[in-house]
C-alpha positions as CSV (number, residue, x, y, z in Angstrom):
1,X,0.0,0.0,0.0
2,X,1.4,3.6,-1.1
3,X,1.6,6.3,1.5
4,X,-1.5,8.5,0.6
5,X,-2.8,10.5,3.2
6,X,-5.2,13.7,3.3
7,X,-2.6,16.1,2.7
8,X,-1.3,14.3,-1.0
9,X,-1.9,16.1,-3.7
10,X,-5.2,14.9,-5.8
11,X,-2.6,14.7,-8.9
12,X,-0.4,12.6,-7.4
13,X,-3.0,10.5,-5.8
14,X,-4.2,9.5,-9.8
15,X,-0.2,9.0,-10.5
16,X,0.3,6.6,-7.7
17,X,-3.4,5.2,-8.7
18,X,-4.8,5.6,-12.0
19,X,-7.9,4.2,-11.3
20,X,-8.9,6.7,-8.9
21,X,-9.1,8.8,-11.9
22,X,-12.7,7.1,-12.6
23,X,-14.0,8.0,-8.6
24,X,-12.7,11.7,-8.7
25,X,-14.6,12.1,-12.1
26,X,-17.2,10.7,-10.5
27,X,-17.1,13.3,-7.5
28,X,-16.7,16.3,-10.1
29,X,-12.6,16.5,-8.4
30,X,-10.7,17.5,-10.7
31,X,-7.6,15.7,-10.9
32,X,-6.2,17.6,-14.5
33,X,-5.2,21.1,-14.5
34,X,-6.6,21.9,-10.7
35,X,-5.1,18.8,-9.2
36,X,-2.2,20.0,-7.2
37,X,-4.1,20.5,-3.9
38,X,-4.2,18.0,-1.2
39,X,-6.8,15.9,-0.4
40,X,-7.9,17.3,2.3
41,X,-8.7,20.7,0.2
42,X,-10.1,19.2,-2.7
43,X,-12.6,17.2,-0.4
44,X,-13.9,20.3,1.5
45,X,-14.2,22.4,-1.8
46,X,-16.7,19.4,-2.7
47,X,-18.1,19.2,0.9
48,X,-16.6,15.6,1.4
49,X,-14.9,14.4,4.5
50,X,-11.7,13.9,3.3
51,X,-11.2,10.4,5.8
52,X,-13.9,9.2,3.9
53,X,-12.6,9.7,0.6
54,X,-9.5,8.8,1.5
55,X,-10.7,5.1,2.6
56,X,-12.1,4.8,-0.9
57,X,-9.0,5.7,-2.2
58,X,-7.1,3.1,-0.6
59,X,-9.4,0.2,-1.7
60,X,-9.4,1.2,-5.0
61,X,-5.8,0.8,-4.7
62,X,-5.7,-2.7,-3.3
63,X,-8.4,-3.9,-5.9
64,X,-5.7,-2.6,-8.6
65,X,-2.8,-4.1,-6.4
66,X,-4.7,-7.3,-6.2
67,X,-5.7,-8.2,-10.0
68,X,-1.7,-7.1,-10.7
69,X,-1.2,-10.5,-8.7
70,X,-1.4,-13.3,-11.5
71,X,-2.7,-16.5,-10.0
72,X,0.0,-18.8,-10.8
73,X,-1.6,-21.4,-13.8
74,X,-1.7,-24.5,-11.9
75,X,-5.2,-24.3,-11.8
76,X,-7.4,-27.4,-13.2
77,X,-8.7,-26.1,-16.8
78,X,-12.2,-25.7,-15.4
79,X,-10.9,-23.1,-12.3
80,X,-8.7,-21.7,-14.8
81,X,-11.3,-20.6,-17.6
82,X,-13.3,-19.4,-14.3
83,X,-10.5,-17.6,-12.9
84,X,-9.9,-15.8,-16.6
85,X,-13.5,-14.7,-16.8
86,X,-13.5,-13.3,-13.4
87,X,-9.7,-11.7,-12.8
88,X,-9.2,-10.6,-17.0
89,X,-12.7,-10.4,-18.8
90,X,-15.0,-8.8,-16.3
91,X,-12.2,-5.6,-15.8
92,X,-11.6,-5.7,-19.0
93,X,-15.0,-5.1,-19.6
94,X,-14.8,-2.1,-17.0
95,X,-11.5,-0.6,-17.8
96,X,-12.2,-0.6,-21.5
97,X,-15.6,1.3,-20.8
98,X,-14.2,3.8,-18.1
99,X,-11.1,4.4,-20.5
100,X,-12.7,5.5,-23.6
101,X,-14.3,9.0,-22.8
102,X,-10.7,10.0,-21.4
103,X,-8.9,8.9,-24.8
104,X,-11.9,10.7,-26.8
105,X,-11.1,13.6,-24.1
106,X,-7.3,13.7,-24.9
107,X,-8.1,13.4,-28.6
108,X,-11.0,16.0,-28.9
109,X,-8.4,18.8,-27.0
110,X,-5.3,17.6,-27.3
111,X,-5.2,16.2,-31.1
112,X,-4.5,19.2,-33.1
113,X,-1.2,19.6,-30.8
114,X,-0.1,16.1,-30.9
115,X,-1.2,14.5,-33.8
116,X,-0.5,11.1,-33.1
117,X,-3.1,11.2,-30.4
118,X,-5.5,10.5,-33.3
119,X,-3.8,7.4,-34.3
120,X,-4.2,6.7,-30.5
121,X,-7.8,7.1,-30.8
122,X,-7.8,4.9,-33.6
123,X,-6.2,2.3,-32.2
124,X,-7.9,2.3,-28.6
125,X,-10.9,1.8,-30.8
126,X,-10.0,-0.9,-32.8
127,X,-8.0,-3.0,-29.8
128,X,-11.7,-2.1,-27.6
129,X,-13.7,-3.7,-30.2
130,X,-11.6,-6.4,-30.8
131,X,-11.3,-7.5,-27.4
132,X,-14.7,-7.1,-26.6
133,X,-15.8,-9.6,-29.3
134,X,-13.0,-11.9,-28.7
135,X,-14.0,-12.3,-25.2
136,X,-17.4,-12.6,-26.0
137,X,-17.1,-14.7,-28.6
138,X,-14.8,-17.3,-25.8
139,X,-17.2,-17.1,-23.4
140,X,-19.9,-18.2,-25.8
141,X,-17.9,-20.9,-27.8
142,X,-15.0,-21.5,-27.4
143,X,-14.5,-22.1,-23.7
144,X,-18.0,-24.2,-23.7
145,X,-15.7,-26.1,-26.0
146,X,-12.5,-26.5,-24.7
147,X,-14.7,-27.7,-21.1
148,X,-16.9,-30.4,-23.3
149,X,-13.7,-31.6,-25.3
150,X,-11.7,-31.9,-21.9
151,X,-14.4,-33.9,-20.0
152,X,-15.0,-36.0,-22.7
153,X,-11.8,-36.1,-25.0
154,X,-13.2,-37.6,-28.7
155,X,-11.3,-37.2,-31.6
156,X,-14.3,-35.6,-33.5
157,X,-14.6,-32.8,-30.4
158,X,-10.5,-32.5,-31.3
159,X,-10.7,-32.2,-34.9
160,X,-13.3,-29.6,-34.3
161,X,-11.2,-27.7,-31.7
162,X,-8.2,-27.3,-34.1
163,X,-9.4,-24.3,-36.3
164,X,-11.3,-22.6,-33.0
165,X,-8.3,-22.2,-31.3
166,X,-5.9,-21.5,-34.0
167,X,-8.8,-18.6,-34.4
168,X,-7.9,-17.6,-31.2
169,X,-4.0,-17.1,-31.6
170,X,-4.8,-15.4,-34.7
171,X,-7.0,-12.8,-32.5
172,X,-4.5,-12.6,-29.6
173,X,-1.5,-12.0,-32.4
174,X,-4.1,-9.1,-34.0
175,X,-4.3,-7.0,-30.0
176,X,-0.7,-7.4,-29.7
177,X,0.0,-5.4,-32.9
178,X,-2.1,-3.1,-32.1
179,X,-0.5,-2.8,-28.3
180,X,2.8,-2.5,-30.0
181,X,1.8,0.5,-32.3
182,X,0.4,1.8,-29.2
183,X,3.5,1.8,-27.4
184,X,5.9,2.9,-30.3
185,X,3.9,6.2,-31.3
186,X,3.3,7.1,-27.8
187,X,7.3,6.2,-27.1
188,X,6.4,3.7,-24.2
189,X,3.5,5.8,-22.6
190,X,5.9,8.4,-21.8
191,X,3.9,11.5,-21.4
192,X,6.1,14.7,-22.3
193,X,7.2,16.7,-19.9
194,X,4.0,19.6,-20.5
195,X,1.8,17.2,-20.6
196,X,-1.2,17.6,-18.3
197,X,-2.8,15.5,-16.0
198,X,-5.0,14.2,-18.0
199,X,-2.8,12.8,-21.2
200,X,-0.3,11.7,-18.2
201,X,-3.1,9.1,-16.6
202,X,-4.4,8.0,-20.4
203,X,-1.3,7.3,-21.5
204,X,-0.5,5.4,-17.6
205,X,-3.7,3.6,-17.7
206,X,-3.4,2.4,-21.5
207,X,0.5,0.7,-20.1
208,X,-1.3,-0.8,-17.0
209,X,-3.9,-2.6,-19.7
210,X,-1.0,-3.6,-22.3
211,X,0.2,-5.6,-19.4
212,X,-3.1,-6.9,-18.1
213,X,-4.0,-7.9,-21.9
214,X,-0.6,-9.2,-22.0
215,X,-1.0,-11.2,-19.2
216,X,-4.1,-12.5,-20.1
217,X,-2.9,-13.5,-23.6
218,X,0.3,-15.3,-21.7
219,X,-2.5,-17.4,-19.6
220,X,-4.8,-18.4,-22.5
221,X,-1.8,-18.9,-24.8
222,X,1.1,-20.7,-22.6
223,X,-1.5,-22.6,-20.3
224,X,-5.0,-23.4,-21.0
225,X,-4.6,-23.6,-25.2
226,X,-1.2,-25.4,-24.5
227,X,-3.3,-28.1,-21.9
228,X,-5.9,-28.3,-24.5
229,X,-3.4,-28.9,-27.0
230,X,-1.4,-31.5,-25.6
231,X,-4.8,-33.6,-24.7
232,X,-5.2,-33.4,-28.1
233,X,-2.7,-35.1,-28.7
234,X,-3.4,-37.8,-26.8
235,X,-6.9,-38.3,-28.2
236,X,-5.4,-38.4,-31.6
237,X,-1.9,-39.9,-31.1
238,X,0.6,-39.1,-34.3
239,X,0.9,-43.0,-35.4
């Protein structure tokens, strides 16, 4: 747990926790351009009580310190997909939905100065829609799937695995690319030295979800399609 207290500035409070971002937009604080007053001050201009708001603050910043813990993969596949759904999917959901009227925010004032805050845009777009239907799309098929073939291992439900989940690689390559882009036109989320509070916890957030997605990729990819994979194998042994 960081050392916030009431007297931290409200800035620094969204640097050391990004997410807090969404609960002082929430509470009309603004973190951006009026954000270098302390807690304390920002509360009583809002006609909070500042120990209050400072207990929300801090378990925000244990629920982000907690999903940054990555449950080790030794999971059986059934507690895995479950764990996947509930630690990766269901914030994706939320982070990609609480993220996009700050990148439209940053583009819409910011994108005349900094052009490639368009291609940004663009890309945050294209990465949320992907994602969104990718997950969807596992939680409806292929998962279902990859549960019926490893309770019941036929060759048929393996032959029809094959193309689903080289699908799936082909999806997870796709967000990468577009993570990568990400990161080489912003040069690695690195805000520039006048940028304001608000392009500085964009650009913060969109690193914390390259690793999240990146995490989540490394899980699907490394453990439960490798699992799948290998009792695939074993249902249809290379003669």
């Amino acid at each position: 747990m960081s050392q916030l207290t009431e007297e931290t500035w409200v800035a620094d409070i969204v640097k050391a926790v990004p997410k807090t971002g969404d609960l002082f937009r929430k509470l009309r604080i603004d973190f951006c351009c009026g954000g270098k007053i302390s807690l304390r001050e920002a509360a009583a201009n809002r006609g909070l009580h500042a120990g209050e708001l400072l207990t929300q603050i801090h378990e925000v910043e244990e629920k982000q310190a907690q999903h940054k813990q990555m449950q080790p993969p030794s999971l059986e596949p059934k507690e895995l997909i479950a764990y996947i759904q509930n630690e990766y999917h269901t914030k994706l959901r939320e982070e990609l939905s609480a993220l996009t009227p700050y990148v439209t925010k940053l583009t819409r004032v910011h994108g005349e100065r900094y052009p490639h805050l368009k291609r940004v845009n663009e890309l945050f777009t294209l990465l949320k829609q992907e994602l969104s239907e990718h997950i969807q799309n596992e939680e409806d098929l292929v998962f279902p799937m990859i549960e019926a073939f490893l309770q019941e291992s036929t060759v048929e439900r393996a032959d029809a695995l094959n193309p689903t989940l080289s699908k799936l690689q082909d999806e997870h390559q796709t967000v990468v690319e577009f993570l990568k882009e990400m990161r080489l036109i912003t040069n690695g989320f690195e805000p520039m030295q006048e940028a304001c509070g608000t392009h500085r916890l964009v650009l913060k957030r969109l690193e914390d979800l390259e690793a999240d997605v990146f995490n989540h990729i490394l899980l699907e990819n490394c453990t439960l399609i490798e699992r799948t994979r290998q009792a695939q194998l074993i249902a249809k042994p290379i003669n």
